[in-house]
C-alpha positions as CSV (number, residue, x, y, z in Angstrom):
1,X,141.3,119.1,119.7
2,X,138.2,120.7,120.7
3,X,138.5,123.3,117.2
4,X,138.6,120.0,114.8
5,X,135.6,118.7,116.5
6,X,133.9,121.8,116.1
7,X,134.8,122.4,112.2
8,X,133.2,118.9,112.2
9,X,130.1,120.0,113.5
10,X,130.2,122.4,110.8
11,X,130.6,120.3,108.3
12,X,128.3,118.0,109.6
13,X,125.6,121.2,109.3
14,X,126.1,121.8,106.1
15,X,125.8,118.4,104.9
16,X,122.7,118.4,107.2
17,X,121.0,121.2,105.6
18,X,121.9,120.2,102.1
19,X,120.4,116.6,103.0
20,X,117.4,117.7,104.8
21,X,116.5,121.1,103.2
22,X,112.8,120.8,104.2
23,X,114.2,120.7,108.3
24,X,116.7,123.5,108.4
25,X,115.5,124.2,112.0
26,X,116.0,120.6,113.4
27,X,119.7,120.5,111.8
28,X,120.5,123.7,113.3
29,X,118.9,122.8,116.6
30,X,120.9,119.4,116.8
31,X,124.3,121.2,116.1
32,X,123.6,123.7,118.8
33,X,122.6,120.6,121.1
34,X,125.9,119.1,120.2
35,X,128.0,122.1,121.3
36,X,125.9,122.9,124.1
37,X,126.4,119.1,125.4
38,X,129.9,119.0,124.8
39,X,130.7,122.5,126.3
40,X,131.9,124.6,123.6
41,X,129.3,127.1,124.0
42,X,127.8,128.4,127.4
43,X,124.6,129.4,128.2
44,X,125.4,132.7,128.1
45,X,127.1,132.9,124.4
46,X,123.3,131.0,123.4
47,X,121.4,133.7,125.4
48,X,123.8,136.8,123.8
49,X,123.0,135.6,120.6
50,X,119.9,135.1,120.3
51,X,119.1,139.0,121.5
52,X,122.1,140.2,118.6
53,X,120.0,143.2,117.8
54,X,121.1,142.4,114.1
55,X,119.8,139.1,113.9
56,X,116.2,140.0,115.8
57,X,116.0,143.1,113.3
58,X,116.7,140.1,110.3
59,X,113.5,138.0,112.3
60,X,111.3,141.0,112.2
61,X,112.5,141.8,108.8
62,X,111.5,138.1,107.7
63,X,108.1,138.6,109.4
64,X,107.0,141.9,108.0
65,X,108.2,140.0,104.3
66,X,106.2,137.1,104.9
67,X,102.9,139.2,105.5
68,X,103.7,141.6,103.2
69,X,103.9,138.6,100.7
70,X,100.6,137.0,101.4
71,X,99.1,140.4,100.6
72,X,97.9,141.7,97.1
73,X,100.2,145.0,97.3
74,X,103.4,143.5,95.2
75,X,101.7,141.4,93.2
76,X,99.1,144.1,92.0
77,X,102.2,146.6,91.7
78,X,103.9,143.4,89.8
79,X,101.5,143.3,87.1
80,X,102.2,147.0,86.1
81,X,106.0,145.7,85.1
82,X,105.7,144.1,82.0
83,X,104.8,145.5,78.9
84,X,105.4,145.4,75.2
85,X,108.5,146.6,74.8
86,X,111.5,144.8,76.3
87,X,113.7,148.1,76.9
88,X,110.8,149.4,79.2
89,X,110.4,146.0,80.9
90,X,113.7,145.9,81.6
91,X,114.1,149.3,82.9
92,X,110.6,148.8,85.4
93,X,112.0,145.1,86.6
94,X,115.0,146.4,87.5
95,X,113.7,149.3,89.1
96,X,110.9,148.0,90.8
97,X,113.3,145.1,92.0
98,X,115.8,147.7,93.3
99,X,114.0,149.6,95.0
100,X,111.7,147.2,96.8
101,X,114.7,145.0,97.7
102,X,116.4,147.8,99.4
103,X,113.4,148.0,102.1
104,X,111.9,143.8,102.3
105,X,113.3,140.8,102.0
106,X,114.7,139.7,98.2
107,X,112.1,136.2,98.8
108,X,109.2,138.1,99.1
109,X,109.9,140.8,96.2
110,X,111.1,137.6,93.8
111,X,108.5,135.6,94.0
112,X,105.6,138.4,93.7
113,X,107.1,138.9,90.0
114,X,108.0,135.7,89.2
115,X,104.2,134.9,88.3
116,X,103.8,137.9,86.3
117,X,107.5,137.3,84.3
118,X,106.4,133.2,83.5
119,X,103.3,134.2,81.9
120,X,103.9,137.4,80.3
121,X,102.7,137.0,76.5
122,X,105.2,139.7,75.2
123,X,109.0,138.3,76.4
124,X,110.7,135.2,77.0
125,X,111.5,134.8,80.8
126,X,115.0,133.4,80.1
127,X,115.5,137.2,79.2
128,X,114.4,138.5,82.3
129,X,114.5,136.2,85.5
130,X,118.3,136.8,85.5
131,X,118.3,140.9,85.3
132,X,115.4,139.9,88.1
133,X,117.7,138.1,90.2
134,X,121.3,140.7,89.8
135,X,118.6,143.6,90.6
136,X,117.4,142.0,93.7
137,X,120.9,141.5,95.1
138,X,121.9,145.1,93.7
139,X,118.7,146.7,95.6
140,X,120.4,144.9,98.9
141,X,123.4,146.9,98.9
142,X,121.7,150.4,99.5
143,X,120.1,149.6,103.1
144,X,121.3,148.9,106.2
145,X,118.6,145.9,105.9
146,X,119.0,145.0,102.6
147,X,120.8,142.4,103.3
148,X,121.5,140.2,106.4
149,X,125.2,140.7,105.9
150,X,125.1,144.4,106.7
151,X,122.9,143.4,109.6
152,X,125.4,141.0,111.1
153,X,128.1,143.1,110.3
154,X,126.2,146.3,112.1
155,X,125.7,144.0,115.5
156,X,129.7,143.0,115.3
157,X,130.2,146.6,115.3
158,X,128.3,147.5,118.2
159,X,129.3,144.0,120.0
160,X,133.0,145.5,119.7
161,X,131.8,148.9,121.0
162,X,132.0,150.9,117.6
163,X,129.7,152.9,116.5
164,X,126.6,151.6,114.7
165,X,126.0,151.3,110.9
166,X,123.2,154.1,110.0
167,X,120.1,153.0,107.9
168,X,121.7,154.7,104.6
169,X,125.4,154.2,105.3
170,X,125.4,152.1,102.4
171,X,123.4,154.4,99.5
172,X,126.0,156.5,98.1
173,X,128.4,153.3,97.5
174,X,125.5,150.9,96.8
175,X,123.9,153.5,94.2
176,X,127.5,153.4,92.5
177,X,127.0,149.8,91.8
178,X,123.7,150.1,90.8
179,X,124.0,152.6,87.9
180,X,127.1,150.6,87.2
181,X,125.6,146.9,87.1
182,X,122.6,148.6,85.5
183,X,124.4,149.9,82.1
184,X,126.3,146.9,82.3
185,X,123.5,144.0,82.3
186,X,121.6,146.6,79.7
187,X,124.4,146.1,77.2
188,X,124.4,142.4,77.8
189,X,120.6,141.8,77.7
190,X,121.0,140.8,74.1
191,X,123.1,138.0,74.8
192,X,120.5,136.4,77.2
193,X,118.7,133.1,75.4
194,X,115.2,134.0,73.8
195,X,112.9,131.0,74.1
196,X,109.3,130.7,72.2
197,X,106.5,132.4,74.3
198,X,103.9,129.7,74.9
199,X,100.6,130.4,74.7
200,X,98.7,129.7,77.6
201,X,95.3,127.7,77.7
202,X,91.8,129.8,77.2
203,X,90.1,126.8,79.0
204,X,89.1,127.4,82.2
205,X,89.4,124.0,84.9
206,X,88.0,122.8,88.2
207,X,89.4,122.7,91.7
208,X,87.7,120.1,93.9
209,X,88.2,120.5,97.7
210,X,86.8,118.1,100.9
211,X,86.4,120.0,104.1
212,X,87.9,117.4,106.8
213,X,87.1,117.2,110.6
214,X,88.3,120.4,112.4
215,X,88.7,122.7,109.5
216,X,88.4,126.5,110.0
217,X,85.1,126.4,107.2
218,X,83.4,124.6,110.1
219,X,80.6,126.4,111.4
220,X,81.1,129.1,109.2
221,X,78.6,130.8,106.3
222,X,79.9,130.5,102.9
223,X,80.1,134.6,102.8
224,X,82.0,134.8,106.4
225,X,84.6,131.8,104.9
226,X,84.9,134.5,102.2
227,X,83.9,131.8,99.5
228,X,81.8,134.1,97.5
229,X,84.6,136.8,96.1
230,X,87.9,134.9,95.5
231,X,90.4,136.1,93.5
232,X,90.1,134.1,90.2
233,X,87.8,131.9,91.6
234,X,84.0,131.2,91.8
235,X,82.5,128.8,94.0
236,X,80.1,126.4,91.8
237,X,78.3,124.4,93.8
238,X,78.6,122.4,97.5
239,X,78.7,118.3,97.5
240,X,77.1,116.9,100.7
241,X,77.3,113.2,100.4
242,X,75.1,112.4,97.5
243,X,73.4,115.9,97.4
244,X,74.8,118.2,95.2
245,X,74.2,122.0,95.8
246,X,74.6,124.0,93.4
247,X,71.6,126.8,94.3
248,X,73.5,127.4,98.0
249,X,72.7,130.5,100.1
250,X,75.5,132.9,101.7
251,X,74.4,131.9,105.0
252,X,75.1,127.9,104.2
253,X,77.3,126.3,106.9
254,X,79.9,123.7,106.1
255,X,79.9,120.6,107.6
256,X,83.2,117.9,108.6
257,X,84.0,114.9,106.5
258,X,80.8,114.9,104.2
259,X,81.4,118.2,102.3
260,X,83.6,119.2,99.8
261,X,83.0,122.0,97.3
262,X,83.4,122.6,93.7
263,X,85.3,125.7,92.2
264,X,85.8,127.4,88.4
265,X,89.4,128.9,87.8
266,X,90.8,131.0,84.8
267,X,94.4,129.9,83.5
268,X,95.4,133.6,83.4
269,X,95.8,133.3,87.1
270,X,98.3,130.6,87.4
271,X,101.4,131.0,89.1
């Protein structure tokens, strides 16, 4: 009885985290509440696995992602991808993909080149977001972490008492498939669909934001909120009720609920 309850629970999960994809950890936390309540998992099974030495190496992995992403190292290295010629796109993307995703999380390498691939003014990105997408799951098969499959598989080895996985158990077999999937989706590039380039907009536009009580701007000089040297963007001017300030000094504070500034942006840096 108790294993039909339990593949209802799992059911019930997945319908949970297709329903409510914005609360993943809520859904996760109620089923785990749900067997915890109902005995079919002891303390000690939630302690055990939540120190699996292959899941905590898959949380650190997620962390160092995540602040490599909010970095400018992938998405400078990104913009040195595309070029003219579609054969020597093809063979950076996939390279670059590959051997990125082999060290950090397939998210964080996607999304740096997605920017770069959706605006490119030389190829259609129907002809390259798929090659993107096989070489990112191609670059996971070399590593120990690069994927969380051989991570949960490497703690299931040493939960048995087996021998560990080493980092690069996986390189010789996983470069097999690589050079293999690579000639392959080269030959069938050509059947990928070729939509129109579009031409982006030369005109630049405005970004208009209020500074509310208890923001981090608060107190703050324009030059210590790092307002002065954005990336594709330049500060205009400062509104302060019905003042506008448009000759403002580095060392202007901001103040809660009555300021908002005023900011230029070029379309070339969308993403």
């Amino acid at each position: 009885m108790s294993s039909y309850f339990v593949l209802l629970i799992f059911v019930s999960t997945i319908i949970g985290l297709i329903r409510f994809q914005k609360h993943p950890a809520r859904v996760f936390g109620i089923a785990l509440l749900t067997l915890f309540t109902f005995n079919l998992v002891t303390s000690e099974q939630v302690i055990r696995a939540g120190s699996n030495e292959g899941l905590l190496t898959l949380i650190l992995l997620m962390l160092c992602s995540i602040a490599l992403e909010k970095t400018r190292i992938l998405r400078v290295m990104a913009q040195f991808v595309i070029k003219p010629s579609y054969s020597e796109t093809f063979a950076r993307l996939f390279g670059f993909t590959v051997v990125f995703s082999a060290f950090l999380n397939n998210t964080a390498v996607v999304s740096s080149l997605l920017a770069p691939i959706r605006h490119n003014p030389h190829h259609s990105a129907t002809k390259l977001l798929l090659p993107l997408s096989y070489a990112a799951i191609l670059g996971g098969t070399l590593t120990l972490i690069g994927t969380s499959t051989n991570l949960i598989v490497n703690s299931l080895l040493i939960d048995t008492d087996l021998p560990p996985l080493s980092f690069f158990d996986f390189t010789a077999v996983g470069l097999c498939v690589v050079i293999a999937c690579g000639l392959i989706l080269t030959l069938l590039t050509r059947f990928l669909p070729q939509n129109a380039v579009k031409e982006l907009s030369n005109e630049n536009y405005f970004i208009e934001a209020k500074v509310k009580q208890g923001s981090q701007l608060i107190g703050k000089s324009i030059q210590r909120n790092g307002l002065r040297h954005l990336e594709s963007l330049f500060l205009l001017e400062i509104q302060r009720g019905d003042e506008t300030i448009s000759q403002y000094h580095l060392t202007s504070y901001f103040k809660p609920k009555i300021d908002s500034f005023l900011t230029e942006r070029s379309p070339r840096f969308l993403s």
